[in-house]
C-alpha positions in Angstrom: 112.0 182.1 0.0 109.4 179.8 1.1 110.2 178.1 4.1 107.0 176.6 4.5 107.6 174.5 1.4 111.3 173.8 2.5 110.4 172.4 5.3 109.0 168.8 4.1 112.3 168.3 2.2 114.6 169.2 4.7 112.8 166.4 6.7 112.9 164.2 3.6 116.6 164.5 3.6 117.2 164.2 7.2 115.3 160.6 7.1 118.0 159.8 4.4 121.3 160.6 5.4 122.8 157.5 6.0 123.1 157.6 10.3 127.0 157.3 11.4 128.1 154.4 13.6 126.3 154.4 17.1 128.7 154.8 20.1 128.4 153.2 23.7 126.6 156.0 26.2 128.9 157.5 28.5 128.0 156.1 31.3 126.7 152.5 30.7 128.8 149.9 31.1 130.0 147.8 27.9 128.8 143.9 28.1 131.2 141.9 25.8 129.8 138.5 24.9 132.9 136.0 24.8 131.6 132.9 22.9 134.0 129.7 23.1 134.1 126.2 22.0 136.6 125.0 25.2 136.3 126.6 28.6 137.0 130.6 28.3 139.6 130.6 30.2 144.0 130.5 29.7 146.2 132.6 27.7 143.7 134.1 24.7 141.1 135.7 27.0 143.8 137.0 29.9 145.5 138.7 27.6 142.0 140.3 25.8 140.7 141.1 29.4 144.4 142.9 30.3 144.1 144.8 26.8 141.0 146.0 27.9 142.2 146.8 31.4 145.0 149.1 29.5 142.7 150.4 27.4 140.6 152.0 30.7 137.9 149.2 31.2 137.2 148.7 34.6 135.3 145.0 34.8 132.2 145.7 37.3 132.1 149.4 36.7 132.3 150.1 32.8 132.7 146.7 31.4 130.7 143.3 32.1 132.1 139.9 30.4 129.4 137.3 30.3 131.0 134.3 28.8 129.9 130.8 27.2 131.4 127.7 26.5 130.3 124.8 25.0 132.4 122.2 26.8 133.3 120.8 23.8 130.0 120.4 22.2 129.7 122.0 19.2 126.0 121.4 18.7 125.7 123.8 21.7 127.3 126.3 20.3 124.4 128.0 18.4 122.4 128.0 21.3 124.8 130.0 23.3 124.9 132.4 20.8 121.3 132.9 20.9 121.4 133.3 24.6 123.9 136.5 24.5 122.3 137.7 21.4 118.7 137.7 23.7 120.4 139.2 26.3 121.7 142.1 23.7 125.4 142.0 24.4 127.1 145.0 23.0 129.9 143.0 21.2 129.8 139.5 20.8 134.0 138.4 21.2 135.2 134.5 20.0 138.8 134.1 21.3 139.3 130.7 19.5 138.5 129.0 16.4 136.2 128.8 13.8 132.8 127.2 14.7 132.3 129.7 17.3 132.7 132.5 15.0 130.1 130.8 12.1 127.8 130.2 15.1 128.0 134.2 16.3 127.0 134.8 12.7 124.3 132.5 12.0 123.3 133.9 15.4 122.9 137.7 14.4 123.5 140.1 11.7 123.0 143.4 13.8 125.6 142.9 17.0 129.1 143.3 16.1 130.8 140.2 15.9 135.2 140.1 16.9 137.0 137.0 15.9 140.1 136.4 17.2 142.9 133.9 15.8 140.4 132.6 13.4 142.8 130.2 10.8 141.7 131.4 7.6 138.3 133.5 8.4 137.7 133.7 4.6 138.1 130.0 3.0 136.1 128.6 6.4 132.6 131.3 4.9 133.6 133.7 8.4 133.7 136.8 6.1 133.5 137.1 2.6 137.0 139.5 2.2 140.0 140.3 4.4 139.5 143.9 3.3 136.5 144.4 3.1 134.5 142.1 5.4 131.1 143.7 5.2 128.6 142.7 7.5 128.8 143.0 11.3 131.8 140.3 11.3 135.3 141.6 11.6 138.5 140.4 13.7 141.8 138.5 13.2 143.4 136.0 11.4 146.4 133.7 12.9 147.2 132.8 9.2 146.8 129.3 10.4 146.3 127.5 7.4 148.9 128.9 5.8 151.3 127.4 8.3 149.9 124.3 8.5 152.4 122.5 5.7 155.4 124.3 7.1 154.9 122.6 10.1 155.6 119.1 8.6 158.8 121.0 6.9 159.8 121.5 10.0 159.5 118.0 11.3 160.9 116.5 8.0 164.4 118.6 8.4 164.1 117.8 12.2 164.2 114.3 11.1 165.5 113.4 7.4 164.4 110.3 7.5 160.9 110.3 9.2 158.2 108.0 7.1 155.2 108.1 9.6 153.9 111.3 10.9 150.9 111.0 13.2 148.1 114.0 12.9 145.0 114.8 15.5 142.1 115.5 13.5 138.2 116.0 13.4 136.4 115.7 10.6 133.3 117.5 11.7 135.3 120.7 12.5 135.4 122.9 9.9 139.2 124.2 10.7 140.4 120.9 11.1 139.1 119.7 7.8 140.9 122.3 5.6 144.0 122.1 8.3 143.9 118.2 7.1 144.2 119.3 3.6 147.0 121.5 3.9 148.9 118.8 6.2 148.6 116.1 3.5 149.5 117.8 0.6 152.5 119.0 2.2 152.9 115.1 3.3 152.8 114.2 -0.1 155.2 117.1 -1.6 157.5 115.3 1.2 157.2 111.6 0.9 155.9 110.8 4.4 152.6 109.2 5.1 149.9 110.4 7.2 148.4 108.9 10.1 145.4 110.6 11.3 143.7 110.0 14.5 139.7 111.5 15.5 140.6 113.5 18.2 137.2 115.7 19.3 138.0 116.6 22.7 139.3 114.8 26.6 137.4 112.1 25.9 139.0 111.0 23.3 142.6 111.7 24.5 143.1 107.9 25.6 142.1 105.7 22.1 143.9 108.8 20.2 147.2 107.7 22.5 146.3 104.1 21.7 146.3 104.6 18.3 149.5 106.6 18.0 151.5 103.6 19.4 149.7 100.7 17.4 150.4 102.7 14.4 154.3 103.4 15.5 154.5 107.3 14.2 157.7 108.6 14.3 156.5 112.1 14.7 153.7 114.0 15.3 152.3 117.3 14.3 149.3 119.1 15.2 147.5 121.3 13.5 146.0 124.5 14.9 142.8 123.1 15.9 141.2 124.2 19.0 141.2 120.6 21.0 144.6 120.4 21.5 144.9 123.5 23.2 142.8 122.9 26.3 144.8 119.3 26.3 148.5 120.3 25.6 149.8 119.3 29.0 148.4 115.5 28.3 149.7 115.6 24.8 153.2 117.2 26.1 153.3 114.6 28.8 152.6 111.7 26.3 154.8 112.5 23.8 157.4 113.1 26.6 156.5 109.6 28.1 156.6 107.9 24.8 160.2 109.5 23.9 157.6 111.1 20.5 158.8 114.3 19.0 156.4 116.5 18.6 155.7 119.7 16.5 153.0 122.2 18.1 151.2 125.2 16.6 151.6 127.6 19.9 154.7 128.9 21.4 152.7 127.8 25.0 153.4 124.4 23.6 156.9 124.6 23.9 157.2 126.6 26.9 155.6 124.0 28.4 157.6 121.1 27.9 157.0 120.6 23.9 160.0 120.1 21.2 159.1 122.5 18.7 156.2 124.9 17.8 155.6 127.5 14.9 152.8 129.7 15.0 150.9 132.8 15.7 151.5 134.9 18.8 147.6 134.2 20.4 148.3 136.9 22.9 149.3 139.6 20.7 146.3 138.3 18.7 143.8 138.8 21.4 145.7 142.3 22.3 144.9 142.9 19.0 140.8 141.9 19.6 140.5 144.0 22.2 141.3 147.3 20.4 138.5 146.2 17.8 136.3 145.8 20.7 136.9 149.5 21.7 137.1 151.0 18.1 133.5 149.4 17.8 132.1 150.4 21.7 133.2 153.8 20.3 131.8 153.8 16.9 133.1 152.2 14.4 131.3 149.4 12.0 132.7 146.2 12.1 131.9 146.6 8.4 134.6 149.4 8.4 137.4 147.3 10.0 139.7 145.1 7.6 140.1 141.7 9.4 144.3 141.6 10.3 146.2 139.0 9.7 148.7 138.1 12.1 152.5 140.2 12.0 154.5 137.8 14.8 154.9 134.4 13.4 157.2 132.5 16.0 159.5 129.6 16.4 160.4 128.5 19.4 162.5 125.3 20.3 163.3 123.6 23.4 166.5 122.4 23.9 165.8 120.6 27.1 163.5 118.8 25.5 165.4 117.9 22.5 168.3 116.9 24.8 165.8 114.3 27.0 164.5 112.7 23.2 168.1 112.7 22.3 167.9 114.6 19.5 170.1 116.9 18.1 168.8 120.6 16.5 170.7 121.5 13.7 172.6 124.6 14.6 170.8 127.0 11.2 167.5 125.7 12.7 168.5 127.3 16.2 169.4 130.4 14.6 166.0 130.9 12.7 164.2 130.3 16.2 162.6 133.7 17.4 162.9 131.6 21.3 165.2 129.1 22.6 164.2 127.4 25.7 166.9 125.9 27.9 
């Protein structure tokens, strides 16, 4: 045999076997980017930081977070994602929503991207297929969208007889404008009318409030969009104020003092993120990992509140609740 001559194909074939996955060195701490529209702070990143504290991550020693939010600016978001993508973050991690998912991707094709509780991470052009996401995008879904109607069920068999449902919305956020669509055809399967109110962020807390009582909703449901979360306690304490049921799309909404929410568990959710994180630091291609769709869809009610509104919960509706707050 001529080994001589073996020799430049062996090379040959070396140069084209397809390279697996590259894993983190032993060693070198892992730098998570976390990417966020609203401050990065509450329940969604405690819980992903606590996952990876149970996971063996030791913040400082094996594992630096460097986070940025965009204080509610979503033109800032690209830039932000440029800065951790310069500074070559391992694993770029967006606990909330969708424009700071599309802004990680437009960012870079080469660092693996983890959404967490994205609504509907295909229709909003996140990843082209639940099971097979290709690219270096991967992560969760909180089924938002899909729950979006059943929240206005909800409110309709709360109260038979509603007519006027208020909505927060915002137009310019790409969640918020399919969450629109699924609230409204829902409202018109139902016979109520919609009354939707620009709500972008805190500033605009005070006119939306206005506009709620000059328009004299009955009820009002939000919609899973990331600017009510940062200002639930205002909206709770409204809507409390203003004796204004309220539907929510987080159980922190009603543990907190709201009437009634159904949604996603966002803790489990980011649990969930965190094990991607370390399935990727260790290997695998975000290409490789089917984006999950959330398992623990809750309802919780909160009887206290319902008994200060004096309103009555029908005893089946209590029954179905996964939480009752007392």
């Amino acid at each position: 045999m001529n080994w001589r001559a073996l020799v430049p194909l062996i090379a040959l074939a070396i140069m084209w076997t397809p390279l697996p996955a590259k894993a983190q060195p032993a060693g070198t701490p892992v730098r998570i980017g976390v990417l966020c529209l609203i401050p990065c702070q509450g329940f969604a990143v405690d819980a992903f930081r606590q996952a990876l504290r149970d996971l063996g991550y030791v913040e400082g020693r094996t594992l630096a977070l460097e986070y940025r939010d965009a204080e509610w600016k979503a033109e800032r978001l690209q830039g932000l994602a440029a800065e951790l993508v310069q500074s070559k973050v391992d694993v770029i991690f967006t606990p909330w929503g969708t424009e700071a998912a599309l802004a990680a991707k437009r960012a870079t094709s080469s660092i693996p991207i983890v959404v967490g509780a994205a609504g509907d991470p295909v229709r909003a052009g996140i990843v082209s297929s639940l099971t097979k996401p290709g690219g270096n995008v991967t992560g969760l879904s909180s089924l938002a969208l899909e729950l979006e109607g059943k929240r206005l069920e909800f409110a309709k068999e709360v109260f038979p007889k509603v007519s006027r449902v208020g909505v927060f919305w915002y137009p310019e956020n790409r969640y918020s404008a399919l969450a629109f669509k699924e609230v409204d055809a829902a409202a018109r399967a139902l016979g109520v009318r919609l009354h939707a109110v620009r709500l972008s962020g805190p500033s605009d807390l005070q006119t939306a409030f206005t506009a709620l009582k000059r328009d004299r909703v009955e009820v009002l449901v939000l919609h899973g969009y990331v600017a009510t979360l940062q200002t639930r306690r205002a909206i709770i304490d409204f809507a409390s104020a203003n004796r204004l049921p309220a539907i929510y799309p987080l159980r922190e909404y009603a543990e907190e003092g709201g009437l009634l929410s159904y949604g996603a568990n966002v803790g489990d959710i980011s649990r969930r993120a965190a094990q991607y994180v370390d399935r990727i630091v260790k290997g695998a291609r975000p290409a490789d990992l089917p984006v999950e769709q959330a398992t623990t869809i809750e309802l919780v009610v909160n009887l206290k509140t319902a008994r200060a509104l004096g309103i009555t919960i029908a005893p089946t509706l209590l029954l179905r609740a996964d939480r009752v707050v007392e």
